[in-house]
C-alpha beads as a LAMMPS data file, in Angstrom:
LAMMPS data file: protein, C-alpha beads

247 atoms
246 bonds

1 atom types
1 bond types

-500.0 500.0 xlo xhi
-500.0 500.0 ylo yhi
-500.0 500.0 zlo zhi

Masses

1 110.0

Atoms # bond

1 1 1 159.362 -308.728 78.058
2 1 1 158.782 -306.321 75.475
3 1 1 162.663 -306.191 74.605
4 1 1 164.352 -309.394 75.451
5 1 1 167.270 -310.416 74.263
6 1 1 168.147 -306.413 73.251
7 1 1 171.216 -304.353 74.018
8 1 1 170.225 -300.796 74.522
9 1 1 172.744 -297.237 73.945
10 1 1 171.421 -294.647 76.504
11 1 1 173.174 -291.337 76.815
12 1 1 173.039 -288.728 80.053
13 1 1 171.570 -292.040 81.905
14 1 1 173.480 -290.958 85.255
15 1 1 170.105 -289.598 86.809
16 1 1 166.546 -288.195 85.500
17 1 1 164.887 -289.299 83.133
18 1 1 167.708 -291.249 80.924
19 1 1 168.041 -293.304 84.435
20 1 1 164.591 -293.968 84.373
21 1 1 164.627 -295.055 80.624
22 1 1 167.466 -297.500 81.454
23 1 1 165.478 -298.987 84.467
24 1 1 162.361 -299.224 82.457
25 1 1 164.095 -301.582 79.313
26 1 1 166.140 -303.613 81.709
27 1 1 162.289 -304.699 83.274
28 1 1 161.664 -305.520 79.752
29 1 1 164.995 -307.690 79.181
30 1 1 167.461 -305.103 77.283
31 1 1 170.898 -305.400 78.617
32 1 1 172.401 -301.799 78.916
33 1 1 175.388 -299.674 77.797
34 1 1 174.860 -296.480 79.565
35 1 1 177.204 -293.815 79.461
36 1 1 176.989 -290.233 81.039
37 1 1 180.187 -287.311 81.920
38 1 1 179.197 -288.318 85.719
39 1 1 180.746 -291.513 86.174
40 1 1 180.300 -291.497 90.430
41 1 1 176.684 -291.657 89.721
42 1 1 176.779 -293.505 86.972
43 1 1 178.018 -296.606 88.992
44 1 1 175.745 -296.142 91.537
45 1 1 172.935 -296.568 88.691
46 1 1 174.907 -299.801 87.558
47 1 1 174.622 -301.428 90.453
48 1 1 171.143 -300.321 91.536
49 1 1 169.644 -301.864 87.806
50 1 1 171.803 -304.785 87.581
51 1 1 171.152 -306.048 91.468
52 1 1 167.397 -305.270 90.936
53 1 1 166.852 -306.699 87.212
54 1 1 170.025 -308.721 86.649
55 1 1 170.473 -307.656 83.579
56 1 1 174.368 -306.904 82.244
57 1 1 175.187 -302.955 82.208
58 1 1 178.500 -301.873 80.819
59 1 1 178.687 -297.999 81.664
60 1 1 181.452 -295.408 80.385
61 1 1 182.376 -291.896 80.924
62 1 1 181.692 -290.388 77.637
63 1 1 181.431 -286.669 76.681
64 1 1 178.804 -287.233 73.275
65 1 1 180.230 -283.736 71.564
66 1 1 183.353 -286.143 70.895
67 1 1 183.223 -287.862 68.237
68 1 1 185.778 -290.305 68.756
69 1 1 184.669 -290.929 72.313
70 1 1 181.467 -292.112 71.170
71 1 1 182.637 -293.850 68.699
72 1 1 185.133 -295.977 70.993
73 1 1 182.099 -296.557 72.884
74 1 1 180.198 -298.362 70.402
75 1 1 183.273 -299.819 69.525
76 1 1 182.999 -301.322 73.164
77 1 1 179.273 -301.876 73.331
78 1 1 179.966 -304.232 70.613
79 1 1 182.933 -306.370 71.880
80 1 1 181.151 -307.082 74.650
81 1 1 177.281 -307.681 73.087
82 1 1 178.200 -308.262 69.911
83 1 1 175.082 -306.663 68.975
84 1 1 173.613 -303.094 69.320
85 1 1 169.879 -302.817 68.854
86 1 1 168.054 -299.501 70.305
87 1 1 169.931 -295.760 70.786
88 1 1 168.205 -293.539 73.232
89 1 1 169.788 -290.120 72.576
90 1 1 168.741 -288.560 75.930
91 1 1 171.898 -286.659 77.248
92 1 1 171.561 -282.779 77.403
93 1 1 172.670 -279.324 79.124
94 1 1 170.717 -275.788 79.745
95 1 1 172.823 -272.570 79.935
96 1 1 169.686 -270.549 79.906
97 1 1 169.672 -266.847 78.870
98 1 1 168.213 -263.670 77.111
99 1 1 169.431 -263.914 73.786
100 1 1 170.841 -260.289 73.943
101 1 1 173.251 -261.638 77.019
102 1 1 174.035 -265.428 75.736
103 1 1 177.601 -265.644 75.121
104 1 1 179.192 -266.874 72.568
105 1 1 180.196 -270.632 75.133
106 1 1 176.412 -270.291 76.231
107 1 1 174.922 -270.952 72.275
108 1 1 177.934 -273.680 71.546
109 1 1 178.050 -275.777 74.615
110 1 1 174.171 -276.700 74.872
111 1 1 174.382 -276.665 70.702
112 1 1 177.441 -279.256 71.032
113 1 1 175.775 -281.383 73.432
114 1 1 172.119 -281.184 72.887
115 1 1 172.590 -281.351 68.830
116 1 1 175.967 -282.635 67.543
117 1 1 176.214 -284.972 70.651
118 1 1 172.750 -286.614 69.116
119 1 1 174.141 -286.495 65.692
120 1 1 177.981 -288.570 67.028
121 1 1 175.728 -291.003 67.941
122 1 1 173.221 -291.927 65.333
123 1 1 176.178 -291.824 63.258
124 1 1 178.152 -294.304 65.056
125 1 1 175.675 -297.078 65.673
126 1 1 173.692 -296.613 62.087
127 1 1 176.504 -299.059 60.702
128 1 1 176.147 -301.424 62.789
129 1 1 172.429 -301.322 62.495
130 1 1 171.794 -301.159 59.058
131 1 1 174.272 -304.291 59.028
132 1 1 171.546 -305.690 60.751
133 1 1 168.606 -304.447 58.740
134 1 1 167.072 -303.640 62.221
135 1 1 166.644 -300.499 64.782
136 1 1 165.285 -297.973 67.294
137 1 1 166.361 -294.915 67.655
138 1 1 164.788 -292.058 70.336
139 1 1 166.003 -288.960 70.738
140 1 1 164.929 -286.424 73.359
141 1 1 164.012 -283.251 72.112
142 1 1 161.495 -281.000 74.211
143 1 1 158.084 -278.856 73.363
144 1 1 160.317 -275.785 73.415
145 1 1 162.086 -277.176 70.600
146 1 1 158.649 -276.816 69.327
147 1 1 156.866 -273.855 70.743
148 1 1 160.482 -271.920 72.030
149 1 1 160.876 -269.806 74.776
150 1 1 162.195 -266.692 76.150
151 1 1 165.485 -267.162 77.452
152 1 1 166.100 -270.524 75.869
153 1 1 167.287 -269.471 72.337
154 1 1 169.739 -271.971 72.804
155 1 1 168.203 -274.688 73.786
156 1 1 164.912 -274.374 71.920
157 1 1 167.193 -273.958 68.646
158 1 1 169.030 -277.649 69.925
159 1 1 165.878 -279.385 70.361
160 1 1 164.402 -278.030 66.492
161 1 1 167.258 -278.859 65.302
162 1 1 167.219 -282.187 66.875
163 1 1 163.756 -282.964 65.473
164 1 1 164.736 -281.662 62.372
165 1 1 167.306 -284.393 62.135
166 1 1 165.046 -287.104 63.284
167 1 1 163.227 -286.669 60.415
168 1 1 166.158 -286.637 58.233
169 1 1 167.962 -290.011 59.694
170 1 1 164.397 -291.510 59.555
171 1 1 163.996 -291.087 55.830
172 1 1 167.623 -292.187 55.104
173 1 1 168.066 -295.188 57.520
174 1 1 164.355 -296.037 56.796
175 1 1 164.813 -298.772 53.894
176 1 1 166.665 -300.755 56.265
177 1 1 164.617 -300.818 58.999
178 1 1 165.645 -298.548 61.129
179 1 1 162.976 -296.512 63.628
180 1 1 163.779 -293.026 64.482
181 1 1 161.680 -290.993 66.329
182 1 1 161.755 -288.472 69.010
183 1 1 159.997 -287.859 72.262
184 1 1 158.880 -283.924 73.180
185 1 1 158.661 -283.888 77.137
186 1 1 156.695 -281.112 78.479
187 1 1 157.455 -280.110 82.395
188 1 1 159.068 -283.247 83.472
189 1 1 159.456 -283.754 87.800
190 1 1 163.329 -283.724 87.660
191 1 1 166.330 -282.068 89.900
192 1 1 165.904 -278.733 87.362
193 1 1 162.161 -278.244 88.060
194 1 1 162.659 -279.180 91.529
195 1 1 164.520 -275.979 91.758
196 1 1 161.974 -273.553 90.559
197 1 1 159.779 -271.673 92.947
198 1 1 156.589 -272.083 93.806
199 1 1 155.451 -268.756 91.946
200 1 1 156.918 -270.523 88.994
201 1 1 155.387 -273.942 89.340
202 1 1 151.854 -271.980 89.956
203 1 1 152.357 -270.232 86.154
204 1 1 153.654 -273.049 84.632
205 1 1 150.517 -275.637 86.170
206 1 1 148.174 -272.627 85.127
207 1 1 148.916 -273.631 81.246
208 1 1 148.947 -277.776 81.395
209 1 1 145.358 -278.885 80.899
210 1 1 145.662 -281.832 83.212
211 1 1 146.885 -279.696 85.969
212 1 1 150.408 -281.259 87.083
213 1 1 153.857 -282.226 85.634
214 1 1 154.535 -285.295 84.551
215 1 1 157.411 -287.654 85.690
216 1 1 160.063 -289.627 84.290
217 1 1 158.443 -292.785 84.111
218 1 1 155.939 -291.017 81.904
219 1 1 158.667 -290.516 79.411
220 1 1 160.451 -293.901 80.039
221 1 1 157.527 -295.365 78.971
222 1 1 157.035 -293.676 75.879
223 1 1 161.054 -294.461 75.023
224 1 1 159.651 -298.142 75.492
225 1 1 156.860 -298.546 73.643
226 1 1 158.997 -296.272 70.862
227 1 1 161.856 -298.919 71.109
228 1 1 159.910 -301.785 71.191
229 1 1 158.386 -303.774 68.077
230 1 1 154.847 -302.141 69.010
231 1 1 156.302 -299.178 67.187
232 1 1 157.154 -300.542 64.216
233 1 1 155.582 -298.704 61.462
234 1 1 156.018 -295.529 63.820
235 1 1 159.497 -293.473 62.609
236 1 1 159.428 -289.986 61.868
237 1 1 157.285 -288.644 64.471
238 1 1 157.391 -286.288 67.527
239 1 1 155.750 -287.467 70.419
240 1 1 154.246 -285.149 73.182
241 1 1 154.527 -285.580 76.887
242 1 1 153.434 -282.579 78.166
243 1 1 149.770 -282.848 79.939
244 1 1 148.401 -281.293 76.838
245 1 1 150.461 -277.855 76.857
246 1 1 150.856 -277.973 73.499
247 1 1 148.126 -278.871 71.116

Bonds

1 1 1 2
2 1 2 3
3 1 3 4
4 1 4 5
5 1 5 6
6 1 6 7
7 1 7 8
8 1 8 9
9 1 9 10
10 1 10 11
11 1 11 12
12 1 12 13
13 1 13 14
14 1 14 15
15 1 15 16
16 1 16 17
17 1 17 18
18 1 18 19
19 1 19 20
20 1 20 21
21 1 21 22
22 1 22 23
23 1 23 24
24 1 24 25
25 1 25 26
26 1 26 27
27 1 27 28
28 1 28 29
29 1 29 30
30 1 30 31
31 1 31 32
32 1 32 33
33 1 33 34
34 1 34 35
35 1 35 36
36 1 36 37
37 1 37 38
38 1 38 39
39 1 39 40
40 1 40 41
41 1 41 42
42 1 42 43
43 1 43 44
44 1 44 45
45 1 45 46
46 1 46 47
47 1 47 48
48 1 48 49
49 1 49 50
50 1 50 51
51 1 51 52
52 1 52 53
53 1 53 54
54 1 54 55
55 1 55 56
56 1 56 57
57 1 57 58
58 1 58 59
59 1 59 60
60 1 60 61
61 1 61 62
62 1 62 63
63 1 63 64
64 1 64 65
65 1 65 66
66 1 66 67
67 1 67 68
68 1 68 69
69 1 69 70
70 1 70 71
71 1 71 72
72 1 72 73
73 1 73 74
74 1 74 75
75 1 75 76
76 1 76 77
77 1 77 78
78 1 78 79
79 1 79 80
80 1 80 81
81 1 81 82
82 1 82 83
83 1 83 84
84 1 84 85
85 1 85 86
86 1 86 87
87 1 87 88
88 1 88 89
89 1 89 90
90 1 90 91
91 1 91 92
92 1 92 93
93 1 93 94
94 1 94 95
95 1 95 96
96 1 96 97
97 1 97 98
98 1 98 99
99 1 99 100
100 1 100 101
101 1 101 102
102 1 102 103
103 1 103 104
104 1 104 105
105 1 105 106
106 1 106 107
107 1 107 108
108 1 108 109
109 1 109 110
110 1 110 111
111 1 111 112
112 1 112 113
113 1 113 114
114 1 114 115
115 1 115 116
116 1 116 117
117 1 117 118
118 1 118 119
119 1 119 120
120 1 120 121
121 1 121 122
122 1 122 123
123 1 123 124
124 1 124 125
125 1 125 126
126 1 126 127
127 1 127 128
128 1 128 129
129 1 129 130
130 1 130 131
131 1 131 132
132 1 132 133
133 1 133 134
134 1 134 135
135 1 135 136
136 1 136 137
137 1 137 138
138 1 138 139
139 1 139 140
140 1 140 141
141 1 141 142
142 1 142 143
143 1 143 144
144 1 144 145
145 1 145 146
146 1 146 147
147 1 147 148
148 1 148 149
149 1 149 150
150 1 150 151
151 1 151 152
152 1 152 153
153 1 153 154
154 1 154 155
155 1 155 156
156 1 156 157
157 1 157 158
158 1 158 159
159 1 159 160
160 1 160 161
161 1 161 162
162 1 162 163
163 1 163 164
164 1 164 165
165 1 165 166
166 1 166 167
167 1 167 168
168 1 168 169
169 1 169 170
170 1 170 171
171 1 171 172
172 1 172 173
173 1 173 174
174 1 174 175
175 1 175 176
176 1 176 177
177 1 177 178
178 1 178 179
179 1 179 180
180 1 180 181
181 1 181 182
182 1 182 183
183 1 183 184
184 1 184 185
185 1 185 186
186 1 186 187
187 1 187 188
188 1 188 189
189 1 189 190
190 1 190 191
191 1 191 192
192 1 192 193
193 1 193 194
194 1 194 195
195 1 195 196
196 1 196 197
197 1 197 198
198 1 198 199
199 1 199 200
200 1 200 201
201 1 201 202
202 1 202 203
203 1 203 204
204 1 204 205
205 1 205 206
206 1 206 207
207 1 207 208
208 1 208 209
209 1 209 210
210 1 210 211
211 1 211 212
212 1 212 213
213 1 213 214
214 1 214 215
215 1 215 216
216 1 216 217
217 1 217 218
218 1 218 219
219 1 219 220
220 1 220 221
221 1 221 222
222 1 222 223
223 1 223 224
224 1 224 225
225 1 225 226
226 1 226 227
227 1 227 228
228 1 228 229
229 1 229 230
230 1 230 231
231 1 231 232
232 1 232 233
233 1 233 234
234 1 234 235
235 1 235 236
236 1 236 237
237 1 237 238
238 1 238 239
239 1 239 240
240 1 240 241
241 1 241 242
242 1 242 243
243 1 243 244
244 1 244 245
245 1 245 246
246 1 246 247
């Protein structure tokens, strides 16, 4: 039980991958505070975790580009835990376009929630934490954060800018023990890719050295193994997922 005895923050854990992540640390003993904007789904993931791990999950409609929300949030995860140990930053939006057509809404609203929503919450729990001289912290960035790509100006300049500011919170929340690292999925098996044609799918297998996309209990268990005491002299770092597209 690589994280008993844990309460674990998971944003945009509705569905995909952040559901995955949640299902993966309650296994490992880490009761849950999951919060997405979907709250009809949201309870359905309550009670599928908690009546197959027993494990206590306190959920809550929370839009992460407010900072007050969040904050009431934490607020909440702490009256009822009275302890917060691991963030998993993992909600986020596309609005994909050609950067010559992106409007104005298009750049702020995956900016807002991809970037400032991961920034509202780092801030909010790194008091508690440091309080505690102990914590994880994973955010979800991508390898287009890394590599970019046409038609995702917005979104690749999110997920720099999110690994940009891993790097920052790990050198400042560092001294008190605080991890913070971030996880680069490539092409993950989720409702978006699902959606893309098979011409698509064809291209995009064409440039992944092992030949397939990965799923979201690939990521989930990097998120562990980040959030777990295996990784503690690990903060700072982007990790890959991507079947060796980008090397």
């Amino acid at each position: 039980m690589k994280l008993e005895n844990k309460v674990s923050f998971i944003t945009g854990a509705a569905r995909g991958i952040g559901k995955e992540i949640a299902v993966q640390f309650a296994k490992e003993g880490s009761d849950l505070a999951i919060c997405d904007v979907n709250e009809e789904i949201l309870a359905e993931t309550k009670k599928e975790i908690e009546l197959s791990t027993g494990r206590k999950v306190l959920t809550g409609k929370v839009d992460v580009t407010s900072a007050e929300e969040v904050g009431e949030f934490v607020k909440k995860i702490l009256d009822n835990f009275n302890r917060l140990d691991i963030l998993v930053n993992n909600a986020g939006i596309t609005r994909d376009n050609l950067l010559m057509r992106m409007s104005e809404s298009e750049w702020d609203s995956v900016l807002d929630v991809n970037l400032k929503g991961a920034f509202n919450c780092i801030k909010a729990v790194s008091r508690p934490m440091m309080k505690a001289k102990s914590g994880k912290i994973v955010n979800m960035a991508s390898i287009i954060g890394i590599m970019g790509n046409a038609g995702q100006a917005n979104y690749s300049a999110s997920k720099g800018g999110l690994i940009a500011l891993t790097k920052t919170a790990a050198k400042e929340l560092g001294s008190r023990n605080i991890n913070i690292n971030a996880i680069a999925p490539g092409f993950i098996q989720t409702d978006m890719t699902d959606k893309l044609g098979g011409d698509v799918k064809e291209k995009l297998l064409a440039h992944i050295p092992l030949g397939c996309m990965g799923t979201p209990e690939d990521v989930a268990k990097l998120a562990l193994f980040l959030a777990s005491d295996d990784a503690k002299y690990i903060t700072g770092q982007v990790v890959k997922v991507d079947g060796g597209m980008v090397m």
